[in-house]
C-alpha positions in Angstrom: -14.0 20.9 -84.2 -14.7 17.5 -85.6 -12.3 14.8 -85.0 -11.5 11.2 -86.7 -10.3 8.3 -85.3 -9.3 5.1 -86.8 -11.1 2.2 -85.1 -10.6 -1.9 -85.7 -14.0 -3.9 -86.5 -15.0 -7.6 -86.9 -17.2 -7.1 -89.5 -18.3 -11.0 -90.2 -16.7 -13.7 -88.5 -12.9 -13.6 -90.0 -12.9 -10.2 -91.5 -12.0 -7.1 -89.9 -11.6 -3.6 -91.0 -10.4 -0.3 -90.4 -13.1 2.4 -90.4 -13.0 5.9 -89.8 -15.1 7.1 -87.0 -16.4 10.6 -85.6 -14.9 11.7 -82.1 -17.3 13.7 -80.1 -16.0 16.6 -78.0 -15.1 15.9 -74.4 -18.2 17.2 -71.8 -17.0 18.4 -68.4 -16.7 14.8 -66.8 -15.2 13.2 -69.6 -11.6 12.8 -71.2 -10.8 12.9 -74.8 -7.6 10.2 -74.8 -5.1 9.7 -77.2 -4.2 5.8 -77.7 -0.5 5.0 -77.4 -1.1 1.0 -77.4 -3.4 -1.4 -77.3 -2.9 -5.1 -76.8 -5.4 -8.4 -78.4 -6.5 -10.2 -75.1 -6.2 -13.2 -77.7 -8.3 -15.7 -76.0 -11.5 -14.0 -76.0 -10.2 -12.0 -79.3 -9.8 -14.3 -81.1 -13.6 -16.2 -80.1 -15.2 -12.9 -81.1 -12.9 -13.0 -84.3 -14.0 -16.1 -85.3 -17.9 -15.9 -84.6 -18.1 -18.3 -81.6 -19.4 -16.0 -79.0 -22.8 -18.5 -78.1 -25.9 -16.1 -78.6 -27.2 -17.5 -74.8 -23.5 -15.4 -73.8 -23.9 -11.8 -76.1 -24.8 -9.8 -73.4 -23.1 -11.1 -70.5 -19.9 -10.7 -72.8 -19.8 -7.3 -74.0 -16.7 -5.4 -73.5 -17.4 -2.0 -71.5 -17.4 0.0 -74.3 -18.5 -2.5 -77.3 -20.1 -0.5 -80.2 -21.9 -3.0 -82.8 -23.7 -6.2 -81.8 -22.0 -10.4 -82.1 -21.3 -11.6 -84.3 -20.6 -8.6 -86.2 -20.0 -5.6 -87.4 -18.8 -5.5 -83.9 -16.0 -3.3 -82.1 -14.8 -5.0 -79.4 -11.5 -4.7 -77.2 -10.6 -3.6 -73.6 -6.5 -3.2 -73.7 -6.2 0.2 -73.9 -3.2 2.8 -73.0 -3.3 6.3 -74.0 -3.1 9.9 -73.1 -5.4 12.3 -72.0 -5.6 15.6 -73.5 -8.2 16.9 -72.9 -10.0 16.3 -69.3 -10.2 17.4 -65.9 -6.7 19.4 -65.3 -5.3 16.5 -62.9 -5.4 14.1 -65.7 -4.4 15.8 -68.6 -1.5 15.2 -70.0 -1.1 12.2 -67.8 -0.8 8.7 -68.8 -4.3 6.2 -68.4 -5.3 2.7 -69.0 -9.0 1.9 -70.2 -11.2 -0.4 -71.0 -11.4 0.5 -74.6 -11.2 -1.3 -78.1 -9.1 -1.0 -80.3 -9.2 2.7 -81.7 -6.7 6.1 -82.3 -8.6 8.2 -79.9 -11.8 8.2 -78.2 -14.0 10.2 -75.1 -14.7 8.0 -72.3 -16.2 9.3 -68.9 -13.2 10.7 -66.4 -14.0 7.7 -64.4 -13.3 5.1 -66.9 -9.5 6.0 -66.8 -7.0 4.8 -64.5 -3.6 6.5 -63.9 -0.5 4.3 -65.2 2.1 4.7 -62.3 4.8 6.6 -63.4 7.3 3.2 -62.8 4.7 1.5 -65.4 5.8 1.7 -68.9 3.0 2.6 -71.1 3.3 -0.1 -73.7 3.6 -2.7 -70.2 0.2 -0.8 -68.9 -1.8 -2.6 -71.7 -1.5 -6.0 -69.6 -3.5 -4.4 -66.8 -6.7 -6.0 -67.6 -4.7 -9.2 -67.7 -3.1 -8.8 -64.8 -6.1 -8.1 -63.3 -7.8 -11.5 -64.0 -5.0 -13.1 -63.1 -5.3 -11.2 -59.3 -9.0 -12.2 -59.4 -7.7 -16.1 -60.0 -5.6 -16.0 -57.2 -8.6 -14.7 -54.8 -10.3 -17.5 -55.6 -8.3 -20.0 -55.5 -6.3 -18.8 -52.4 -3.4 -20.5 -53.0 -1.2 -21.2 -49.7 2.5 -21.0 -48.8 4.4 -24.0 -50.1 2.0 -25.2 -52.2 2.4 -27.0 -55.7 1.0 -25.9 -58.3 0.8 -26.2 -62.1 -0.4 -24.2 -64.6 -1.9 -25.4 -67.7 -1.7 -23.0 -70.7 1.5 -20.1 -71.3 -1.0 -17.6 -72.7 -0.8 -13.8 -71.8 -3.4 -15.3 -68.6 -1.8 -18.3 -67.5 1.9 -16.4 -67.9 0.7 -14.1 -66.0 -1.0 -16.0 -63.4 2.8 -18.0 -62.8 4.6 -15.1 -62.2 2.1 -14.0 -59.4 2.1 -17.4 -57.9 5.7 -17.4 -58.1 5.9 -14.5 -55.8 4.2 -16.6 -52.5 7.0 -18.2 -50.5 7.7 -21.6 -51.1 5.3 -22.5 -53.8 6.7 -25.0 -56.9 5.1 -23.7 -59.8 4.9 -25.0 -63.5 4.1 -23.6 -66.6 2.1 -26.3 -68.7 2.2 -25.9 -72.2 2.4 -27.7 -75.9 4.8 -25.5 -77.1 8.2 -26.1 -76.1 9.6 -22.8 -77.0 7.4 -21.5 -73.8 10.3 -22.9 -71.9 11.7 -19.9 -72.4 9.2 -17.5 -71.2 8.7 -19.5 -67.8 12.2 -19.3 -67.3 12.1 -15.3 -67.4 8.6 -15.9 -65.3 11.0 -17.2 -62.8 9.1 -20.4 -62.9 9.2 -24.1 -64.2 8.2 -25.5 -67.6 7.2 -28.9 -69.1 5.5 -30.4 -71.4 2.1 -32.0 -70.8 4.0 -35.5 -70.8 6.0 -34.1 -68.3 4.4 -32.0 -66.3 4.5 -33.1 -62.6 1.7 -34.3 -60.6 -0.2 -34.5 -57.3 -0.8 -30.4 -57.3 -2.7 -29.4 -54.3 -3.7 -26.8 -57.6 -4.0 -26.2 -61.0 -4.9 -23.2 -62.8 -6.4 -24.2 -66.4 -6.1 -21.3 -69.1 -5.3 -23.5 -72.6 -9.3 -23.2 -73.5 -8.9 -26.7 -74.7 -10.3 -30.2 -73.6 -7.1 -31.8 -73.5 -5.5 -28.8 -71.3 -8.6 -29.8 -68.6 -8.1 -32.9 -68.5 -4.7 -32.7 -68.4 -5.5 -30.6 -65.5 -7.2 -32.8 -63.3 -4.8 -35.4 -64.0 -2.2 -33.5 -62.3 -4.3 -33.3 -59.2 -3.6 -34.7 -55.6 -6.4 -35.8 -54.0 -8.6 -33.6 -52.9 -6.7 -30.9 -55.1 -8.6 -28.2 -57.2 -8.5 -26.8 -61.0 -8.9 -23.2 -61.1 -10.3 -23.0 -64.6 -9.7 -19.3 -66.4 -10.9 -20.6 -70.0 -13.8 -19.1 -71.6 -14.6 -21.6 -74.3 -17.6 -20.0 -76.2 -19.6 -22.2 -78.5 -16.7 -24.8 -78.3 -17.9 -28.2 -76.5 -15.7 -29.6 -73.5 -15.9 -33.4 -73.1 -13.8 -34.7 -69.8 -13.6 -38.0 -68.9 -14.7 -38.5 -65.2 -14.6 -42.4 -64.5 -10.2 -42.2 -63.1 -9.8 -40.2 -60.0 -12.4 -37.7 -60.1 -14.7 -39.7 -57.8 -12.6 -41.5 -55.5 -9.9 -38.1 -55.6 -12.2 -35.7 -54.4 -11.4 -33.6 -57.0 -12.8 -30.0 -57.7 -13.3 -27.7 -61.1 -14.7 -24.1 -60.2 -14.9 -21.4 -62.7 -13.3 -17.8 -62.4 -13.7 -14.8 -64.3 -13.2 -11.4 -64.0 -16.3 -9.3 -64.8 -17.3 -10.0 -60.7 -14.7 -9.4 -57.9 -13.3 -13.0 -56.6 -16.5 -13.7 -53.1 -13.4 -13.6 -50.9 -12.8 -10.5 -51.2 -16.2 -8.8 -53.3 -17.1 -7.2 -50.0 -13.8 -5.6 -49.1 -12.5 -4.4 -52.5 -13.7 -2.4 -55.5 -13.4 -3.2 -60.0 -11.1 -0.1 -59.5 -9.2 -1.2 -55.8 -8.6 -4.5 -58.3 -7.4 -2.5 -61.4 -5.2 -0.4 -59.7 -3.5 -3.4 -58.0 -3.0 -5.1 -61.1 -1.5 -1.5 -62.8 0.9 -1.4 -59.4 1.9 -5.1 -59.7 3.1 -4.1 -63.4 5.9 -2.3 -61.8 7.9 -5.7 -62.5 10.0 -6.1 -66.0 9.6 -9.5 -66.0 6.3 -8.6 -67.6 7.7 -7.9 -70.9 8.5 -11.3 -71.8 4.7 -11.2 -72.9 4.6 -8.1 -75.4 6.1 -9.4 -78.6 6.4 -8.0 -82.0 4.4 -5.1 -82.4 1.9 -3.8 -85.1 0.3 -0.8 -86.8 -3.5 -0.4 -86.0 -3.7 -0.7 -89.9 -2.0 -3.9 -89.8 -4.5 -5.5 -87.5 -7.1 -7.0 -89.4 -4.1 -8.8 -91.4 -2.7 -9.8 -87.9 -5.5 -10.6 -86.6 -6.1 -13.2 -88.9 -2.8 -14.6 -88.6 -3.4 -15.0 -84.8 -5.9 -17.2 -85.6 -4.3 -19.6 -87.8 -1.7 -19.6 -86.0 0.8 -18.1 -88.3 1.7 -15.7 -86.1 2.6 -16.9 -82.3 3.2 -13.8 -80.3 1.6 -14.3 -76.7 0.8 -10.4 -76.2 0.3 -8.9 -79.5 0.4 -4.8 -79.1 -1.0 -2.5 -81.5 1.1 1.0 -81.7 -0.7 3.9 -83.0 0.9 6.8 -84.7 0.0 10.5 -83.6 -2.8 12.1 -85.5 -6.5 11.0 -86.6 
């Protein structure tokens, strides 16, 4: 039997599309999965949207199961919750997270699935891979009872990154962030919120995830001596200009880089990608979560929304797709 599925495309920078595509019949280590949701990861989303992935960068960033080459026609997503029905007999039926664009149904090797707990709401599940960045920021920064610590940016990243710091005894932490109606969201994050104006300073750390110039400098502002910025921001082919003559020098001050695609080194001996994923699914057992998912939208409405995201007429920090049963 020959199935259909309706899959999202960036077809040229700032145009998507919905296209119909074939479904293949599940072989014996592989699940045919029905999406329930899917969620825009909006920062690197939204640079494939708009053409900037730099060509030096098209390899290392391709999603796990990218069809289609940058800039376009390109299929490209990894915020996946659906349900398997076809599979291996201790996984059908259940519900799964994957690594998957943005399309109605799809086969996947059995391996590429991981079980949502049962406490994990699907439409919640699709801030796994979120979740999961934001537990590989943490391992490398290693942040430390007590400390004080800012972060720059109230994305679906840096939200979720506050309400893990939140969680270590005795840490101050502060939600950075242009928009004031953010204020809200930290306060359900169980954290603090200000304005970059006001946000406080000498941090022993700051996590950066605004993808902006202004958002790392602001960071290392904020810095007491000695103090780091954790930077999560994937700029693409945008330039960054910092200015480095205040207290970088005398300060002692540090930038590193993380990203998820490798384990954090202090602890890539010790755990596993799927060790990782399946923290990050467990961790989602928390409500507070939801404060990220806003409005949702029809897999037919995403090209529409999509560009909207980008302009900015639309302000949603986790935008989830819903798809309807059948092709």
């Amino acid at each position: 039997m020959t199935r259909t599925a309706g899959s999202f495309w960036v077809v040229a920078p700032g145009v998507g599309e919905i296209r119909t595509v074939e479904v293949p019949e599940p072989g014996p280590d592989e699940v045919l999965v029905r999406t329930l949701f899917t969620a825009v990861s909006r920062g690197t989303e939204q640079l494939v949207w708009r053409g900037g992935v730099p060509p030096s960068e098209h390899l290392t960033m391709r999603a796990p199961f990218q069809e289609g080459e940058f800039p376009g026609p390109v299929k490209y997503g990894y915020l996946n919750v659906g349900s398997v029905e076809v599979g291996p007999p201790h996984l059908v039926g259940r519900t799964v997270f994957c690594l998957y664009p943005h399309q109605s149904a799809y086969v996947v090797p059995a391996a590429a699935v991981t079980v949502v707990p049962d406490q994990v709401p699907a439409r919640r599940a699709v801030l796994a891979g979120t979740v999961e960045t934001a537990v590989n920021a943490l391992w490398d920064a290693g942040p430390l009872v007590g400390d004080r610590v800012n972060v720059v940016g109230a994305g679906m990243v840096g939200c979720c990154v506050a309400r893990l710091l939140a969680q270590i005894p005795g840490t101050a932490v502060t939600l950075v962030d242009v928009d004031p109606g953010r204020a809200a969201t930290a306060e359900a994050l169980g954290v603090d919120f200000a304005l970059p104006d006001r946000a406080p300073e000498a941090r022993d750390l700051v996590v950066h995830a605004s993808a902006t110039s202004a958002g790392l400098q602001l960071s290392l502002d904020l810095l007491a001596p000695e103090g780091t910025v954790l930077d999560l921001s994937w700029y693409g082919d945008t330039e960054v200009t910092l200015s480095l003559g205040g207290s970088f020098h005398s300060g002692r001050l540090a930038v590193r880089a993380s990203q998820v695609g490798l384990i954090a080194a202090a602890r890539r001996s010790r755990r596993t990608h799927a060790d990782r994923l399946a923290l990050a699914l467990d961790l989602l057992s928390d409500p507070a979560y939801d404060v990220l998912l806003g409005d949702d939208c029809e897999l037919a409405e995403l090209p529409a929304v999509m560009a909207a995201l980008a302009t900015g007429g639309r302000r949603t920090i986790g935008q989830v797709v819903t798809y309807r049963r059948g092709p």
